[in-house]
N, C-alpha and C positions, 0 to 999 in steps of 0.2 A: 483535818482540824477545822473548828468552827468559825474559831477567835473571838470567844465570847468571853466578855468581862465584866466585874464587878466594879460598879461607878458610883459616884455621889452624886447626884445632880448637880453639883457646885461645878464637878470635875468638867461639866461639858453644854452649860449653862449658867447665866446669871440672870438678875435681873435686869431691866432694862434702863439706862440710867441719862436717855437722851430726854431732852422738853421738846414740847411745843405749844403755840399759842393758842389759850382757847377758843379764840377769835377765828381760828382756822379751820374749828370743827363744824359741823352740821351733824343730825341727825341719824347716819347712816358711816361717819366715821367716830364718833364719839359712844367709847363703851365702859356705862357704870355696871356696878352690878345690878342696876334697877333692869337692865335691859340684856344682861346675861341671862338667858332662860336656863329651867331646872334641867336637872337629869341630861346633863350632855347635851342639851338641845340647842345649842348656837344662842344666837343672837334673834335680836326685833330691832325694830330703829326706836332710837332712845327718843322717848315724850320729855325729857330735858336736854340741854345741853349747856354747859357753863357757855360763859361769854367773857368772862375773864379769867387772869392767870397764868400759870403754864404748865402744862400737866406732864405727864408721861406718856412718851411720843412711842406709840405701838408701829411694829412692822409687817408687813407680809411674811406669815410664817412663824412669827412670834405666839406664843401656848399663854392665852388670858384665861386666867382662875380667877373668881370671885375669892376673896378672903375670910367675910363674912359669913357665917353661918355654912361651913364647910359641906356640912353633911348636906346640902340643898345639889351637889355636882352640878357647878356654875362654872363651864370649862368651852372654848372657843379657840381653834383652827384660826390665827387674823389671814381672812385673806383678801385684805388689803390694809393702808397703811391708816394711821388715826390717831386720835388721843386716847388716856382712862385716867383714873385718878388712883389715889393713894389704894381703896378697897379692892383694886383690884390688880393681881400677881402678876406683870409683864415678862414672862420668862423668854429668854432672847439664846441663840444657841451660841458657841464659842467660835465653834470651828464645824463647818456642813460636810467636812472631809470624816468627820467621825460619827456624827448622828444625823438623820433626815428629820424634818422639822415635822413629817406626821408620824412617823415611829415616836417621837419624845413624846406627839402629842396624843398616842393610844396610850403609851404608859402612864401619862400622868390621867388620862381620863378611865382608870381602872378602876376597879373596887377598890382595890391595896390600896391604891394614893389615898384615896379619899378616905379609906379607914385610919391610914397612917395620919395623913392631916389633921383629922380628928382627933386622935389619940393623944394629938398635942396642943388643940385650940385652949383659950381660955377665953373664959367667962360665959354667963348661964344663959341669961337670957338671948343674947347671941352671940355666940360664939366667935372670935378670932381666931383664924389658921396664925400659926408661929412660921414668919418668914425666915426664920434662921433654920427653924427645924428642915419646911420644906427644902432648902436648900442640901440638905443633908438625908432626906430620901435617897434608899439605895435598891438600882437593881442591876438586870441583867443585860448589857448592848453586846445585841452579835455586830459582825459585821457588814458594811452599809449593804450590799448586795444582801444577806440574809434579810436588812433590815425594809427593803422594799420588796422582798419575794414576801414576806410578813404584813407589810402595807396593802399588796394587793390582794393578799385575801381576806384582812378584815376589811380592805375597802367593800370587796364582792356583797362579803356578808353582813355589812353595812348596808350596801344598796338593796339586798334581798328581804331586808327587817325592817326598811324607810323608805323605800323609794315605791310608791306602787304599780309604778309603770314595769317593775323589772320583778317585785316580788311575787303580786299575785299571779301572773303570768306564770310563773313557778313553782307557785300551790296550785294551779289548776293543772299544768302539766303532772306532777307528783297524783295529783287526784286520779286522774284520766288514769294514770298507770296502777295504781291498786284497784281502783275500778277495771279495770279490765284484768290482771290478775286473778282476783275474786271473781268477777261474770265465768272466766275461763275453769274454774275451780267449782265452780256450780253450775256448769254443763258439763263436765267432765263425768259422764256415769262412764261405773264397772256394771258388766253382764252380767245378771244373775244366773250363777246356774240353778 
């Protein structure tokens, strides 16, 4: 058996509900959605930083979603610790005995999330994600062992799709080898009789 279950995000997740001062941030631990990049792409260091206040104190391992304009997939791995403000979703996990903090963070960086979040933003010209909704996203957790044998291979094929030290290396091995298939398949004659 797998022990795979059907969850809420609420069930093994919330949001994140500590402060910190914004006086404590700099550049490279403060993240708006100004400096969330699109399309799953991490982070930039932020060209603002508040200097007063007190914001929402993000952790190592903590899943930051932009809230603004959903369909933009504004989603960040914290790996380290900082502030963000209200626009952006601090998901913080409950209990690390039941989910690992990059399996929650491949599922919420899925198409389904993002179509789901959608589904439920309002208003036109840009959109807000429904923080109640998201909280209410439902999928599939196996078990933490399934769930890092799962981590390391979209890690793999993360690094073969971004990383170019590791992919291209890997299209050209892949080349070399149809390339030489082929060479072999076209010096290959039959004997006419």
């Amino acid at each position: 058996m797998f022990g795979y279950a059907n969850v809420l995000l609420s069930d093994i997740a919330e949001y994140q509900k500590e402060r910190i001062d914004a006086s404590l941030l700099d550049a490279s631990t403060y993240v708006g959605v100004d400096n969330l990049l699109q399309n799953k792409a991490g982070i930039k260091k932020s060209e603002y930083v508040p200097t007063e206040g007190r914001l929402i104190n993000y952790h190592k391992g903590d899943v930051l979603i932009g809230n603004i304009r959903p369909y933009l997939r504004k989603i960040w791995l914290a790996k380290n610790d900082g502030g963000t403000n209200g626009d952006v979703l601090d998901i913080t996990i409950k209990n690390n005995q039941i989910v690992t903090s990059k399996f929650l963070y491949y599922v919420l960086s899925s198409e389904s999330f993002f179509d789901y979040d959608m589904q439920y933003a309002k208003g036109a010209k840009m959109p807000r994600g429904d923080k109640k909704a998201v909280m209410n996203y439902t999928f599939t957790i196996p078990t933490i062992e399934r769930q890092k044998e799962i981590v390391a291979i979209l890690d793999k094929f993360d690094d073969l799709c971004n990383d170019l030290s590791a992919g291209i290396p890997a299209e050209i091995e892949a080349n070399q080898k149809r390339y030489e298939y082929y060479r072999n398949q076209l010096l290959t004659f039959k004997e006419l009789k």
